[in-house]
MOPAC internal coordinates of N, CA, C and O (Angstrom, degrees):
PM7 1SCF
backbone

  N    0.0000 0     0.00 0     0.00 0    0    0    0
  C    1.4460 1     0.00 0     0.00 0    1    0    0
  C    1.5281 1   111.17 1     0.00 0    2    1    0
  O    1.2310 1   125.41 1   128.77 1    3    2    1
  N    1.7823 1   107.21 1   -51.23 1    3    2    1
  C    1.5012 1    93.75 1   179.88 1    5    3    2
  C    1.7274 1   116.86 1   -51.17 1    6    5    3
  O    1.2310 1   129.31 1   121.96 1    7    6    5
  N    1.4715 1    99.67 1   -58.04 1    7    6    5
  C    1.8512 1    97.79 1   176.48 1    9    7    6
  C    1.4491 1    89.28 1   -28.35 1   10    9    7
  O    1.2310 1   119.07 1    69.50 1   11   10    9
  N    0.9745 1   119.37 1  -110.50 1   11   10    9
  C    1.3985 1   141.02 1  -127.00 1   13   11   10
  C    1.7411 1    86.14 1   -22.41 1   14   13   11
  O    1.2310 1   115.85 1   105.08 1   15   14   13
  N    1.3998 1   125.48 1   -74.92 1   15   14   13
  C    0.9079 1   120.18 1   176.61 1   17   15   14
  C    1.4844 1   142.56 1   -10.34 1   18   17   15
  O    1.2310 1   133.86 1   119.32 1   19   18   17
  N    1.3059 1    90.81 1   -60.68 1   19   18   17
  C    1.4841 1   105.61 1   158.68 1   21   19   18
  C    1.7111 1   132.17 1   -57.08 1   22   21   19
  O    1.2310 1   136.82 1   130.42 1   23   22   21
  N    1.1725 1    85.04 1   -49.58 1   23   22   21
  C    1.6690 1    98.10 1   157.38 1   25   23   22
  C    1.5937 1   117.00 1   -39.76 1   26   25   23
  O    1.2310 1   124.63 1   115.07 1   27   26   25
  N    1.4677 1   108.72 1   -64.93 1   27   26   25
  C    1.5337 1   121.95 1  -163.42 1   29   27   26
  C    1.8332 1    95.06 1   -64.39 1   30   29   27
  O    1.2310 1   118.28 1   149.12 1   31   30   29
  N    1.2312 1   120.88 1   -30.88 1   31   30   29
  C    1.5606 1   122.24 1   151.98 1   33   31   30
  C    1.0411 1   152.40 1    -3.57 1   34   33   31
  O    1.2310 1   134.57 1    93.82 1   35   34   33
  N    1.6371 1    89.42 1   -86.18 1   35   34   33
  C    1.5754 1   112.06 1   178.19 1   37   35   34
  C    1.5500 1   101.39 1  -105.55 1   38   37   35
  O    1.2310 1   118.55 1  -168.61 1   39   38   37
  N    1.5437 1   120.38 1    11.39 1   39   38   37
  C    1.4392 1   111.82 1   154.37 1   41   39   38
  C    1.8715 1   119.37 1   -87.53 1   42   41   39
  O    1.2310 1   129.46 1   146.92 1   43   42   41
  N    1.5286 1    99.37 1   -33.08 1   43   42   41
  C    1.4084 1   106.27 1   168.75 1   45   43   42
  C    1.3596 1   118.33 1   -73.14 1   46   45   43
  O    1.2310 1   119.89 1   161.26 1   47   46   45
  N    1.5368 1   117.82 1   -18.74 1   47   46   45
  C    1.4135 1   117.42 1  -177.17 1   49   47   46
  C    1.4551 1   114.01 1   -68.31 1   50   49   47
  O    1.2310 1   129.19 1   131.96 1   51   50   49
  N    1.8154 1    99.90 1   -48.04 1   51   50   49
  C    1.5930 1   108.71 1  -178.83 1   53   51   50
  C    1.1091 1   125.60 1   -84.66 1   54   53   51
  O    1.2310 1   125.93 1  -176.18 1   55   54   53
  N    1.3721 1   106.20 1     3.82 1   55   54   53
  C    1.7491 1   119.10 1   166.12 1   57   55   54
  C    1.4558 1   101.60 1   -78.29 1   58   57   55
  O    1.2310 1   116.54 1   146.37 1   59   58   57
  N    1.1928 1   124.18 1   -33.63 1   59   58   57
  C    1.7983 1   125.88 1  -138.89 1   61   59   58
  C    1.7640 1    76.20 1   -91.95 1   62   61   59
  O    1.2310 1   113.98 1   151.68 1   63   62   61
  N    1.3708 1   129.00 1   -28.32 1   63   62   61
  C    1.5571 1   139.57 1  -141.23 1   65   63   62
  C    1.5531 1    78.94 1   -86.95 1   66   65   63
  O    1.2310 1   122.60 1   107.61 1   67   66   65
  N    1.7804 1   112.63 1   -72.39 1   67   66   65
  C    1.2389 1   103.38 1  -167.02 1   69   67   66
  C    1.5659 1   127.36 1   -82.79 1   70   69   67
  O    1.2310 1   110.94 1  -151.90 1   71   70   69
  N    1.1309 1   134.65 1    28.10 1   71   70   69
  C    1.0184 1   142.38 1   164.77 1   73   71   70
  C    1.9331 1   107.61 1  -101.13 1   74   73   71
  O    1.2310 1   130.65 1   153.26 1   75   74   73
  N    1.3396 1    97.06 1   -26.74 1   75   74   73
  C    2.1182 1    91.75 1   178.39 1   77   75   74
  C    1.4374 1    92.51 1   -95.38 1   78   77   75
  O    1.2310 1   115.29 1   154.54 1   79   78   77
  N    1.4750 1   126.54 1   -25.46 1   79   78   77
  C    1.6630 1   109.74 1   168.01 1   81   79   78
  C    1.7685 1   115.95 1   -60.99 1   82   81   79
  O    1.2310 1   124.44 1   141.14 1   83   82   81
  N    1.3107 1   109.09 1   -38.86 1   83   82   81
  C    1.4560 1   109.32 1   169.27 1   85   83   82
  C    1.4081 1   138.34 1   -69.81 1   86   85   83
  O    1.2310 1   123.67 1   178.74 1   87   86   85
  N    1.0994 1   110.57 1    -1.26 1   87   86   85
  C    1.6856 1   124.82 1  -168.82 1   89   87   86
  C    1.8698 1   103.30 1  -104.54 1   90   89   87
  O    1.2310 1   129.48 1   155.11 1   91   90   89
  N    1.3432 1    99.32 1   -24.89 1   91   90   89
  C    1.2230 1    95.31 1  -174.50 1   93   91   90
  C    1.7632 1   101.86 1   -97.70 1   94   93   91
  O    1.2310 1   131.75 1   -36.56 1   95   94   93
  N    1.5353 1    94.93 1   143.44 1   95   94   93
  C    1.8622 1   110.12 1   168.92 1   97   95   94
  C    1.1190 1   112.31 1   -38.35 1   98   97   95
  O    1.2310 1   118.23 1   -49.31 1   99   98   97
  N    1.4589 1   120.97 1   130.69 1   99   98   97
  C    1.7124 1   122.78 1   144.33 1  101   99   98
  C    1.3454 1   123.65 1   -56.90 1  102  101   99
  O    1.2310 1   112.52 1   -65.15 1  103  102  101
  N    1.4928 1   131.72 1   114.85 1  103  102  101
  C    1.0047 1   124.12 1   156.67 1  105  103  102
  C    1.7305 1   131.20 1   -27.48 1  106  105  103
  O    1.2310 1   113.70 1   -47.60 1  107  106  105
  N    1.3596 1   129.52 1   132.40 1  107  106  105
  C    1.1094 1   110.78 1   162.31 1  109  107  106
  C    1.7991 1   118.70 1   -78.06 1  110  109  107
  O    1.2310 1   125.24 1    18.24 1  111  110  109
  N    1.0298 1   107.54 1  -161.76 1  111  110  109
  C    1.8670 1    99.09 1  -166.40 1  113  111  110
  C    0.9158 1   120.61 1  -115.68 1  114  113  111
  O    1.2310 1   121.85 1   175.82 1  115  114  113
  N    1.9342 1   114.05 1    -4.18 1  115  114  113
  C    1.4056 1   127.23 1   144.81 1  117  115  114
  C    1.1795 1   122.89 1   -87.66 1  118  117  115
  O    1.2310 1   121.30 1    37.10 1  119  118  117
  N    1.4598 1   115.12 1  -142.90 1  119  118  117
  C    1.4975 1   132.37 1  -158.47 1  121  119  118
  C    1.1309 1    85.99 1  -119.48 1  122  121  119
  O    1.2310 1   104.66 1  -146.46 1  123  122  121
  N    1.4876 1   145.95 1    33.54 1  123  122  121
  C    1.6899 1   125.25 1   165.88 1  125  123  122
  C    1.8767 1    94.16 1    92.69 1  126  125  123
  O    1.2310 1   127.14 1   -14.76 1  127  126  125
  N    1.2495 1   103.86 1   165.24 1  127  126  125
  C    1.4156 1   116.45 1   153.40 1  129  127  126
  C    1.6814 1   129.73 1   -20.84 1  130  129  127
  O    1.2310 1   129.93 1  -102.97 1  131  130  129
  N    0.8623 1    98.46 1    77.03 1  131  130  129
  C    1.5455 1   106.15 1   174.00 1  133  131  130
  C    1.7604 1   121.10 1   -86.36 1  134  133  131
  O    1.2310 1   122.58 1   -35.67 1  135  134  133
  N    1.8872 1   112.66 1   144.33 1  135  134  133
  C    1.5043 1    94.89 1   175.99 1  137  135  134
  C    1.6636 1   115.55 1   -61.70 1  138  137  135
  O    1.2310 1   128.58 1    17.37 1  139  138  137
  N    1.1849 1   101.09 1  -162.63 1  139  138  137
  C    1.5646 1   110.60 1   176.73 1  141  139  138
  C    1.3154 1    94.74 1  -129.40 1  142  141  139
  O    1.2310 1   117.03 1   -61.02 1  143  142  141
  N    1.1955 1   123.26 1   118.98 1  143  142  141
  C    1.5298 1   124.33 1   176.92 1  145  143  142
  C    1.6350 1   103.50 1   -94.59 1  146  145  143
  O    1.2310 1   112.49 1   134.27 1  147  146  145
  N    1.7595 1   131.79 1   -45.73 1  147  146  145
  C    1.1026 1   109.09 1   174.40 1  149  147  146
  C    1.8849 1    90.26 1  -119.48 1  150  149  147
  O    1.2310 1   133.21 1   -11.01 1  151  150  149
  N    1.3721 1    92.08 1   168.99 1  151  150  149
  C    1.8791 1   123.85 1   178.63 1  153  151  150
  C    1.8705 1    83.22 1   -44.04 1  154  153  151
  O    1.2310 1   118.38 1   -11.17 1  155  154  153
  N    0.8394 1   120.69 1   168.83 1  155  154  153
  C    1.7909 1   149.69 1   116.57 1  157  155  154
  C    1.4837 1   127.89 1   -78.46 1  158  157  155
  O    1.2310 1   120.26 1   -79.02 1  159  158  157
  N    1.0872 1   117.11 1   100.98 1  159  158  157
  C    1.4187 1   112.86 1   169.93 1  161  159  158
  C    1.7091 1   133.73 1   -47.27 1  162  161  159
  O    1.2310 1   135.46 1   145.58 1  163  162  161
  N    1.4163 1    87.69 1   -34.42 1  163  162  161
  C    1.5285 1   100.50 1   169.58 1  165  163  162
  C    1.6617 1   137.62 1   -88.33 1  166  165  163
  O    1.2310 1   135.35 1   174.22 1  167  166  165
  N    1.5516 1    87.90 1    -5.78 1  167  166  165
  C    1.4593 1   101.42 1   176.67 1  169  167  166
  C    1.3600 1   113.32 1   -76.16 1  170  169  167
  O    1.2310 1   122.07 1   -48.24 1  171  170  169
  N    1.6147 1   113.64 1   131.76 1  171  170  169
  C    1.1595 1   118.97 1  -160.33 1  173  171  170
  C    1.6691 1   100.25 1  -116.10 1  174  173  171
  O    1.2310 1   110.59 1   -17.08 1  175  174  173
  N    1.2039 1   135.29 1   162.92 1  175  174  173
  C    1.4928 1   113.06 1  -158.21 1  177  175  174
  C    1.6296 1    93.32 1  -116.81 1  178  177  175
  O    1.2310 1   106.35 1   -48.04 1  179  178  177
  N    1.5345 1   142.96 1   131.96 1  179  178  177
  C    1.0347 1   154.27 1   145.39 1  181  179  178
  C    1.4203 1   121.24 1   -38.05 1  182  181  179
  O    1.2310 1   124.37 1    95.17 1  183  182  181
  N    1.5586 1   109.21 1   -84.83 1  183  182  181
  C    1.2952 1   117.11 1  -175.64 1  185  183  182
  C    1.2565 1   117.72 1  -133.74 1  186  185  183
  O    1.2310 1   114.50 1    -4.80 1  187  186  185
  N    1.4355 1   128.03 1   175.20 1  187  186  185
  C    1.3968 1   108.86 1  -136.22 1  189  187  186
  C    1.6712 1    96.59 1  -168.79 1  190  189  187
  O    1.2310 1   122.14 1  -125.93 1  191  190  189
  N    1.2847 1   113.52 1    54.07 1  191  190  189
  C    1.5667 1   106.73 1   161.96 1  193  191  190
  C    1.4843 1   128.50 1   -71.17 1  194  193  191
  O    1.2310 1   122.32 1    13.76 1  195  194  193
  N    1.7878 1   113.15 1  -166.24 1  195  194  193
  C    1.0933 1   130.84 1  -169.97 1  197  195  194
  C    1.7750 1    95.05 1   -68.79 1  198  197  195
  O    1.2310 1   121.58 1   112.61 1  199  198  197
  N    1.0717 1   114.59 1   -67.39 1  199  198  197
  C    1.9744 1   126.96 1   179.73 1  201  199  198
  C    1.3612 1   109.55 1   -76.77 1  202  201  199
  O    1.2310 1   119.79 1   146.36 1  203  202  201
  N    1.6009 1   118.00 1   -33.64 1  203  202  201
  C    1.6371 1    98.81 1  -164.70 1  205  203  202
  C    1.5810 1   103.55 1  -141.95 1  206  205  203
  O    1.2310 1   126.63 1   -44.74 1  207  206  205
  N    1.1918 1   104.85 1   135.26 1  207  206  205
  C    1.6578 1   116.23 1   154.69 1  209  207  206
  C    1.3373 1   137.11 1   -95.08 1  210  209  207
  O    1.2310 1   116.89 1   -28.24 1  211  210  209
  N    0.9817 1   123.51 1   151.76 1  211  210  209
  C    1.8129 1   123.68 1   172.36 1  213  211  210
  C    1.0577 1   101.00 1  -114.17 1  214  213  211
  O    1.2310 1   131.74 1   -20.02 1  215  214  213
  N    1.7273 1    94.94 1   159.98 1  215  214  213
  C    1.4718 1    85.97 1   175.01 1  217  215  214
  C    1.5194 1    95.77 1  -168.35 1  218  217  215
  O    1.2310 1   113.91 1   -51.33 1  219  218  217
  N    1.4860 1   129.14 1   128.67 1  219  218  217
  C    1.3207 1   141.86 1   173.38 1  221  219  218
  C    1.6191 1   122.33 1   -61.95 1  222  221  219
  O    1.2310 1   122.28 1   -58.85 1  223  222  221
  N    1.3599 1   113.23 1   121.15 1  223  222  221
  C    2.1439 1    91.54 1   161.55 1  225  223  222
  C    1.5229 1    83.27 1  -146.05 1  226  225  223
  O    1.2310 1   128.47 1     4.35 1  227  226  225
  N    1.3718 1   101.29 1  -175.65 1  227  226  225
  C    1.5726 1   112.00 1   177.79 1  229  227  226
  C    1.1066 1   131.67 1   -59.69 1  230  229  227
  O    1.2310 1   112.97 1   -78.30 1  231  230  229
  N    1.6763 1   130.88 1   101.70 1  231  230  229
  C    1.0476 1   110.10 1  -158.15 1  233  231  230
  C    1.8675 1   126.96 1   106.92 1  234  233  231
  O    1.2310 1   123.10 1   138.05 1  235  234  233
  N    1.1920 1   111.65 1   -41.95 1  235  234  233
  C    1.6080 1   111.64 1  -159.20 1  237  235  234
  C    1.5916 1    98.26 1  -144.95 1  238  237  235
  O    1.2310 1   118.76 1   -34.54 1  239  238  237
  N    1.4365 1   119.96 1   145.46 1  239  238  237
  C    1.1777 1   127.41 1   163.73 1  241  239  238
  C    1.5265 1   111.25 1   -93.54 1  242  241  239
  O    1.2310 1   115.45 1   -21.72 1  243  242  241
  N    1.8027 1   126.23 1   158.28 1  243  242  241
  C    1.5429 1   121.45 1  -158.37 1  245  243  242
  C    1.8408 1    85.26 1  -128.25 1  246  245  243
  O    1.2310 1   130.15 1   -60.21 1  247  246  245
  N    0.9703 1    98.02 1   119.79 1  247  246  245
  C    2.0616 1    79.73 1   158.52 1  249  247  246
  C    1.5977 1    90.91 1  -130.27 1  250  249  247
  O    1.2310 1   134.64 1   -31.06 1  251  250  249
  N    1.3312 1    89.28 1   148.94 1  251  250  249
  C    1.6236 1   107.68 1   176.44 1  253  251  250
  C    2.0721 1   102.42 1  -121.75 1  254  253  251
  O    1.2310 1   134.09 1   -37.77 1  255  254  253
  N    1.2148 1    90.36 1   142.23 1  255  254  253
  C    1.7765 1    92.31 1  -172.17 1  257  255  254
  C    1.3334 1   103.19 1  -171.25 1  258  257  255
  O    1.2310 1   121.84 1   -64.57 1  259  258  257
  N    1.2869 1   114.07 1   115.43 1  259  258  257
  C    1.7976 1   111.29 1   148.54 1  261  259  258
  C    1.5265 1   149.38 1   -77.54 1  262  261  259
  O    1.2310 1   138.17 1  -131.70 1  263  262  261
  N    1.2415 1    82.40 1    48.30 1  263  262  261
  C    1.5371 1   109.92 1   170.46 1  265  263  262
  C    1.7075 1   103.95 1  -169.57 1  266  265  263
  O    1.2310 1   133.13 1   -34.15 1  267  266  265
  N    1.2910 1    92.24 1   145.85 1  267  266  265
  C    2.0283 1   111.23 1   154.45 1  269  267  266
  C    1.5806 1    98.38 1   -37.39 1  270  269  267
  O    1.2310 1   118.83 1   -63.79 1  271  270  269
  N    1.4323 1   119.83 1   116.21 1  271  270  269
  C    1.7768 1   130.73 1   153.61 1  273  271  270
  C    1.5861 1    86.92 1  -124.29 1  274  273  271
  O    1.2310 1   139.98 1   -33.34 1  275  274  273
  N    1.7477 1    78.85 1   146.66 1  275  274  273
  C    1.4491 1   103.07 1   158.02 1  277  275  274
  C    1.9809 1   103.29 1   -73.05 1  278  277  275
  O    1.2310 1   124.60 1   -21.70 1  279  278  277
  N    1.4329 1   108.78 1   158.30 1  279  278  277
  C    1.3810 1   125.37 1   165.46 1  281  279  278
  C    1.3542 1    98.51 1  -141.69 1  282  281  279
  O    1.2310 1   125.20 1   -34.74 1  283  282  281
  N    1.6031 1   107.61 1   145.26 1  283  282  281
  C    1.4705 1   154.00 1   178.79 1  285  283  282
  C    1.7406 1   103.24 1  -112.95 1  286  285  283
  O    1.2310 1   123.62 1   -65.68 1  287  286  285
  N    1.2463 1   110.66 1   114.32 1  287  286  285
  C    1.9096 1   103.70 1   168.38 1  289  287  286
  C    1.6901 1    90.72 1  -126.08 1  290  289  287
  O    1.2310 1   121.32 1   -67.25 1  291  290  289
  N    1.3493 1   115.07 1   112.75 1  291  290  289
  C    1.7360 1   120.58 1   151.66 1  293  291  290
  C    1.2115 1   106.87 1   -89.07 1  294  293  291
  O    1.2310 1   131.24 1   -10.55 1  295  294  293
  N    1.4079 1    95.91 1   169.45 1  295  294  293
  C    1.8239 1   110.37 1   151.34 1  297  295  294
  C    1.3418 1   123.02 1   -93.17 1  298  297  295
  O    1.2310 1   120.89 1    -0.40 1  299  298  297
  N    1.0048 1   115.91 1   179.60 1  299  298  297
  C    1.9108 1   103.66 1  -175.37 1  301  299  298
  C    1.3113 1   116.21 1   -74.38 1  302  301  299
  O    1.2310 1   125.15 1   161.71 1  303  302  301
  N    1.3560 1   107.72 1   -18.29 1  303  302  301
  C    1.7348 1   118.78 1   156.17 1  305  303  302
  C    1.0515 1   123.84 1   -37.41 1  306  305  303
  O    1.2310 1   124.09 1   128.85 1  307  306  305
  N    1.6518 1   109.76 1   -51.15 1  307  306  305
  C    1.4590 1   129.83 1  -161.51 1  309  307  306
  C    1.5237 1   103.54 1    96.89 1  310  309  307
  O    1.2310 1   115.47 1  -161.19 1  311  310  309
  N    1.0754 1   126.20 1    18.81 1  311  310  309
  C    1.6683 1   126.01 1   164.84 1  313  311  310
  C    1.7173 1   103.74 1   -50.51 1  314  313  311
  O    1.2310 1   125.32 1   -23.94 1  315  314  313
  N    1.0781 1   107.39 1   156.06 1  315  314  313
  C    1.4807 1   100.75 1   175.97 1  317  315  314
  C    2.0407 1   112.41 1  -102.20 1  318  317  315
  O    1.2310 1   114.07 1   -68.91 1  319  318  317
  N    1.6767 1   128.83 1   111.09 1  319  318  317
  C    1.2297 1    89.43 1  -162.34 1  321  319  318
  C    1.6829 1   101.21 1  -108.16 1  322  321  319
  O    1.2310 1   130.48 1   170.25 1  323  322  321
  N    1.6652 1    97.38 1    -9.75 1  323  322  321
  C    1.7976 1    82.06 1   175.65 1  325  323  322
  C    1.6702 1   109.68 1  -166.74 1  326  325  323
  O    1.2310 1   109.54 1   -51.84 1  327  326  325
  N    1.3549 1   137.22 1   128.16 1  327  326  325
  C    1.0515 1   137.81 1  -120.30 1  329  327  326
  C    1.8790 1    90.50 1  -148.40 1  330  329  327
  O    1.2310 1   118.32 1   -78.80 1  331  330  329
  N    1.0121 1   120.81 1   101.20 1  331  330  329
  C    1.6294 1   102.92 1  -149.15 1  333  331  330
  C    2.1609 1    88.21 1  -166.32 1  334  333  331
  O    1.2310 1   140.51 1   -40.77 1  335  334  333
  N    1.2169 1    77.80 1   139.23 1  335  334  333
  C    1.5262 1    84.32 1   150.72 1  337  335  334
  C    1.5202 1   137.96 1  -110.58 1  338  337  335
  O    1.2310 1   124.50 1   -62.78 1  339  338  337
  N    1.0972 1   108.97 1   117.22 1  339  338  337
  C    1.4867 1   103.31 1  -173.07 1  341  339  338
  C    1.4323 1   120.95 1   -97.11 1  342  341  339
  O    1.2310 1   114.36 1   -33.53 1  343  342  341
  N    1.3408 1   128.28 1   146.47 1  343  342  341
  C    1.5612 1   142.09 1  -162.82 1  345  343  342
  C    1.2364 1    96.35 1   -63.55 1  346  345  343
  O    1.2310 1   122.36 1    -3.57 1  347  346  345
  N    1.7522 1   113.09 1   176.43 1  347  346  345
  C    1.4034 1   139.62 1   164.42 1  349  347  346
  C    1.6577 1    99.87 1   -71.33 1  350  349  347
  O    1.2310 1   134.04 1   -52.60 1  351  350  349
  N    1.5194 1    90.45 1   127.40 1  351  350  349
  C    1.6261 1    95.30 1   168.71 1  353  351  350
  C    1.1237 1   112.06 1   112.95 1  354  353  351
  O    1.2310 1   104.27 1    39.32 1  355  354  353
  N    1.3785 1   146.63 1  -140.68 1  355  354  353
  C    1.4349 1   128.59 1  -147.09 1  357  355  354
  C    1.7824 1    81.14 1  -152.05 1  358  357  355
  O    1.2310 1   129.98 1   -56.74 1  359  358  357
  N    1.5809 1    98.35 1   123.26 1  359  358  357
  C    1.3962 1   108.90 1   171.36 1  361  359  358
  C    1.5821 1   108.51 1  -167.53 1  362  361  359
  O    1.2310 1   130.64 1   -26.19 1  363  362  361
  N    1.7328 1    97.08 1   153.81 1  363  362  361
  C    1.4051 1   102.91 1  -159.62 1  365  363  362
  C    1.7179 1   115.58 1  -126.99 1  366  365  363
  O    1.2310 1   127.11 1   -39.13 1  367  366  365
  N    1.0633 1   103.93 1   140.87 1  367  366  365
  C    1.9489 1    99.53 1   173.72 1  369  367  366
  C    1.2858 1   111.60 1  -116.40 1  370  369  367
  O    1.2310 1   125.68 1   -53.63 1  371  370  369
  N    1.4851 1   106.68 1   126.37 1  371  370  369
  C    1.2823 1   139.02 1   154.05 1  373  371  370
  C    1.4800 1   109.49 1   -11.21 1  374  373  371
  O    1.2310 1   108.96 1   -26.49 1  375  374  373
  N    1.3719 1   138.28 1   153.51 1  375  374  373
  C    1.4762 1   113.68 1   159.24 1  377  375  374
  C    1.7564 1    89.29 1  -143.49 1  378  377  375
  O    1.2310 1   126.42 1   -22.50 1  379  378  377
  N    1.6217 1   105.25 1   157.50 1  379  378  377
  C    1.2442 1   109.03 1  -174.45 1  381  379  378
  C    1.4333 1   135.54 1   -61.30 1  382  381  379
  O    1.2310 1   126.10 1   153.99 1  383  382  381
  N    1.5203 1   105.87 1   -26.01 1  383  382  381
  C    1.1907 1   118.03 1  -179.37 1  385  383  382
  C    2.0586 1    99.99 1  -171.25 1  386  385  383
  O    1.2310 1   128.57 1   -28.83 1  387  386  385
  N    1.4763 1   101.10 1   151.17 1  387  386  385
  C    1.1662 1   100.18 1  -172.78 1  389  387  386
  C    1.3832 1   123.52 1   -54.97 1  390  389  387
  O    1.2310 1   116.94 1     1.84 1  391  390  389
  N    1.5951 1   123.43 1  -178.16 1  391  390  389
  C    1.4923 1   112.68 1  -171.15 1  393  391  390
  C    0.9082 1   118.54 1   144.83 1  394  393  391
  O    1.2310 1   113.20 1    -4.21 1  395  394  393
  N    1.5303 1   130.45 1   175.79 1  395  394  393
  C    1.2833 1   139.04 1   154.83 1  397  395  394
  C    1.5247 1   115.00 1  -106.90 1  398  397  395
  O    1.2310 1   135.92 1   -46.74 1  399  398  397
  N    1.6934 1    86.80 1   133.26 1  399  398  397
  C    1.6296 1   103.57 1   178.57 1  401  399  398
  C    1.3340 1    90.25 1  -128.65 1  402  401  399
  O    1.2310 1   131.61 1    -8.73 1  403  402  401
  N    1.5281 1    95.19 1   171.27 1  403  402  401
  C    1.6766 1   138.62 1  -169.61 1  405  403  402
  C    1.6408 1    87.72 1  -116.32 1  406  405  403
  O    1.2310 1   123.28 1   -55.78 1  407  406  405
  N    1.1923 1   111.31 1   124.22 1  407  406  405
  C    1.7386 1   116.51 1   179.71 1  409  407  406
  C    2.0194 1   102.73 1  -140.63 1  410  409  407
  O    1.2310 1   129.66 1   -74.89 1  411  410  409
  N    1.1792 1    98.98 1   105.11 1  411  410  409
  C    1.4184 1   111.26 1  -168.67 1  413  411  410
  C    2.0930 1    97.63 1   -95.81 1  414  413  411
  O    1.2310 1   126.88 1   -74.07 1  415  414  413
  N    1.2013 1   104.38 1   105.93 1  415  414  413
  C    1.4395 1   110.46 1   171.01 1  417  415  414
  C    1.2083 1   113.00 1   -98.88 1  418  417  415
  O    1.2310 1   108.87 1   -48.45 1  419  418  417
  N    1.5191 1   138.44 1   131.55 1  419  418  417
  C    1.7650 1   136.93 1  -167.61 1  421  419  418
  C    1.7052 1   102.89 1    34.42 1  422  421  419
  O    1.2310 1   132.20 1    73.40 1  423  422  421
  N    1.7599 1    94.05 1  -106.60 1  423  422  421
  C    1.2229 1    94.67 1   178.94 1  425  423  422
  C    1.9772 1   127.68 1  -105.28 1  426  425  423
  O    1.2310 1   138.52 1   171.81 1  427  426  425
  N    1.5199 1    81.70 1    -8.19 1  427  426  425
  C    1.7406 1    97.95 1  -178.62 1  429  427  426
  C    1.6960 1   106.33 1   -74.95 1  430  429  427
  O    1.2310 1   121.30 1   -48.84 1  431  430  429
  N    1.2761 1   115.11 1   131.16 1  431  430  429
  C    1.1948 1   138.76 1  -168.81 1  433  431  430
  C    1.4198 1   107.65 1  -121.49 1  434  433  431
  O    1.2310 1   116.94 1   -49.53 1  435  434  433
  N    1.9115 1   123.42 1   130.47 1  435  434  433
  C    1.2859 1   111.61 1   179.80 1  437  435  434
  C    1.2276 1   108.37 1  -162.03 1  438  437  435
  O    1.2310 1   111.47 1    -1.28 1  439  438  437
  N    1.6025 1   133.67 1   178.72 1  439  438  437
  C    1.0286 1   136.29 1   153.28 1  441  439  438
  C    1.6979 1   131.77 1   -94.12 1  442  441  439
  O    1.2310 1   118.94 1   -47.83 1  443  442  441
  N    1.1265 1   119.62 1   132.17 1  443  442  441
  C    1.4586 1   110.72 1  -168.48 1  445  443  442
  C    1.8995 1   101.06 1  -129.38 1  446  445  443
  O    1.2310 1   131.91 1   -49.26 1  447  446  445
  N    0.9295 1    94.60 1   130.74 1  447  446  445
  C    1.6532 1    93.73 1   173.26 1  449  447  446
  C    1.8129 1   115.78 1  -107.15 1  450  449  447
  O    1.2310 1   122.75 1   -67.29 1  451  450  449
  N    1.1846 1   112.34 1   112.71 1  451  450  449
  C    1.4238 1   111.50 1  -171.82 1  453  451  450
  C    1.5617 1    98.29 1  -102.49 1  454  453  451
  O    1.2310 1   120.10 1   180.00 1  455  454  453

């Protein structure tokens, strides 16, 4: 009886563990929004408004914009991985590991596969 108890424990404990490990954002794997000093050759461009572009390469998402937008990067989960504003001009974030994310710029919403 005691086991069992104990059991029912350290099963509620490591439940309680992975449910507050999941609620919280993934880091991305840089420093946030960084400029782009040169092009990417491999960056392939997503989407493509009047103010802002996306744009895919290995590894990193690109937004280009002339003005300060907020950016949103999920996972296809909907994890949250980076919540940031990025400058005027062309700058890119790191991402932790490859994938598909949901990357919400102002109001443009999309999918990007890095």
């Amino acid at each position: 009886m005691l086991g069992r108890i104990r059991r029912h424990i350290i099963v509620m404990a490591m439940t309680s563990l992975l449910v507050a490990a999941t609620a919280l954002p993934l880091r991305a794997a840089g420093r946030g929004w960084e400029p782009v000093k040169t092009e990417r050759a491999d960056a392939k461009s997503v989407v493509r408004e009047s103010e802002i572009e996306i744009k895919a390469a290995s590894g990193v998402i690109i937004i280009t914009t002339n003005h300060p937008v907020q950016v949103k990067v999920f996972t296809i989960l909907g994890r949250l991985v980076s919540s940031e504003t990025a400058p005027a001009g062309k700058s890119q974030l790191a991402l932790p590991a490859h994938g598909v994310y949901i990357v919400k710029v102002g109001d443009l919403t999309c999918k990007v596969a890095v």
